[in-house]
NUTORVEX-16106 format. One record per residue (C-alpha): x negated, y negated, z; residue in three letters. Coordinates in steps of 0.25 Angstrom, whole numbers, plus 5000, padded with zeros to 4 digits. Layout:
XYZAla...
//
This chain:
465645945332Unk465046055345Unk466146105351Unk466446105367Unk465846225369Unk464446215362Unk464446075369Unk464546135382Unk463446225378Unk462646155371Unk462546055386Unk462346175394Unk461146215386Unk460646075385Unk460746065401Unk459946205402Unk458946155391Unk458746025402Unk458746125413Unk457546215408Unk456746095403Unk456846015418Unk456646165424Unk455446175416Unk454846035417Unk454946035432Unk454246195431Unk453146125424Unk452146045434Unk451945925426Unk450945865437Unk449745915431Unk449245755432Unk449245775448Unk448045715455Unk447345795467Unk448045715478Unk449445745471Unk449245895469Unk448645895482Unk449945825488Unk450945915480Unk450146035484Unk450246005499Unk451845985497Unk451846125495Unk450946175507Unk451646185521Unk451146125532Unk450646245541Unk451046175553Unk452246105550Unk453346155548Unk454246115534Unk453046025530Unk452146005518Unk450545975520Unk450945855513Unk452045825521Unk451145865535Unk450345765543Unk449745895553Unk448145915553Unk448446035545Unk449245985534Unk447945865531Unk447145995532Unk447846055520Unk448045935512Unk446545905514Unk446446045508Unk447546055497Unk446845925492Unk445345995493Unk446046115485Unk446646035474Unk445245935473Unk444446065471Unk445546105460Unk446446215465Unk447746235460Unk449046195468Unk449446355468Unk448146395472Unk447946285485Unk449346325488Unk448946465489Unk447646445497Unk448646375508Unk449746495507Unk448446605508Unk448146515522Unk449346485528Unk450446575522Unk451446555510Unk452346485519Unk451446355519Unk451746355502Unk453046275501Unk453346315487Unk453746435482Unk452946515473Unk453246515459Unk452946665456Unk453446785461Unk454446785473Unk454346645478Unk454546615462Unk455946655466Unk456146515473Unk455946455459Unk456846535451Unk458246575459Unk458746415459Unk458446415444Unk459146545441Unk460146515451Unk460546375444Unk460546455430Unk461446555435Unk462346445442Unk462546375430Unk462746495422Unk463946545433Unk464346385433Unk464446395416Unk465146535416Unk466146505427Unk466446345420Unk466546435407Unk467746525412Unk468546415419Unk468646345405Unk469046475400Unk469946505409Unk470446355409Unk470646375391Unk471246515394Unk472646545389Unk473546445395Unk474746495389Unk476046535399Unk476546695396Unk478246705395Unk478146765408Unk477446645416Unk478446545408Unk479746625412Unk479146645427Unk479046495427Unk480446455420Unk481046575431Unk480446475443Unk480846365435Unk482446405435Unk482346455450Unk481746325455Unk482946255447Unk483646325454Unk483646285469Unk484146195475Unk483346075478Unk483146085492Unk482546225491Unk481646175478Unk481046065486Unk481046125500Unk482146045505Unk482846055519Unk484146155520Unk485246085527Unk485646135541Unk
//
């Protein structure tokens, strides 16, 4: 029979086993099967319109959005990578018109601080949960002092009258 505690384990390491495997099915682009004209769709999602504000190309009906789009589908015909059409429009018009992050170096950073972020959560959450059951299983038992203390209150409440026990009204 497995104990309470090595269940509790056990579930913990279970749930960070499921964790790493959907954290690294979603890191691996599956998508490979992708025609031109969704590689070209995904590609301009993640190009900002240069004269809209807080829009994709994809999302962008302006001459220069169809300009871009015609042009992100050229690149992608002709055989360039999503990374490399993405930098020839960042080398054009800026970094800013690149709507994701960069996985490497500093914009990396956006990747990896909600992932380590959650692990340290959990980790405060399980030490903090871990010490309440402690504290929670810790000696219950009552010292002679705090049992006298409490028969001393006892006899002195037992000993007043009714109305001053109960917050009564004094006669006048």
């Amino acid at each position: 029979m497995i104990s309470r505690r090595r269940k509790v384990v056990l579930s913990w390491l279970l749930a960070g086993v499921a964790a790493a495997t959907m954290l690294a099915f979603g890191v691996v682009d599956g998508r490979d099967d992708r025609t031109n004209a969704e590689r070209a769709h995904d590609i301009g999602a993640t190009i900002a319109c240069p004269q809209c504000v807080g829009q994709s190309v994809v999302e962008s009906d302006v001459a220069i959005a169809r300009e871009i789009r015609a042009e992100i589908g050229r690149l992608v015909v002709a055989g360039h990578s999503d990374d490399d059409i993405r930098a020839r429009f960042a080398e054009r018009y800026g970094n800013w018109v690149v709507l994701t992050p960069s996985r490497s170096g500093v914009g990396g950073l956006v990747w990896v601080i909600p992932v380590v972020g959650l692990v340290v959560g959990a980790g405060l959450l399980g030490v903090t949960l871990s010490r309440w059951r402690r504290a929670a299983q810790g000696d219950d038992s009552v010292s002679e002092e705090e049992l006298a203390l409490v028969e001393s209150a006892r006899t002195a409440r037992a000993g007043r009258q009714p109305s001053d026990a109960e917050g009564g009204v004094e006669g006048g």
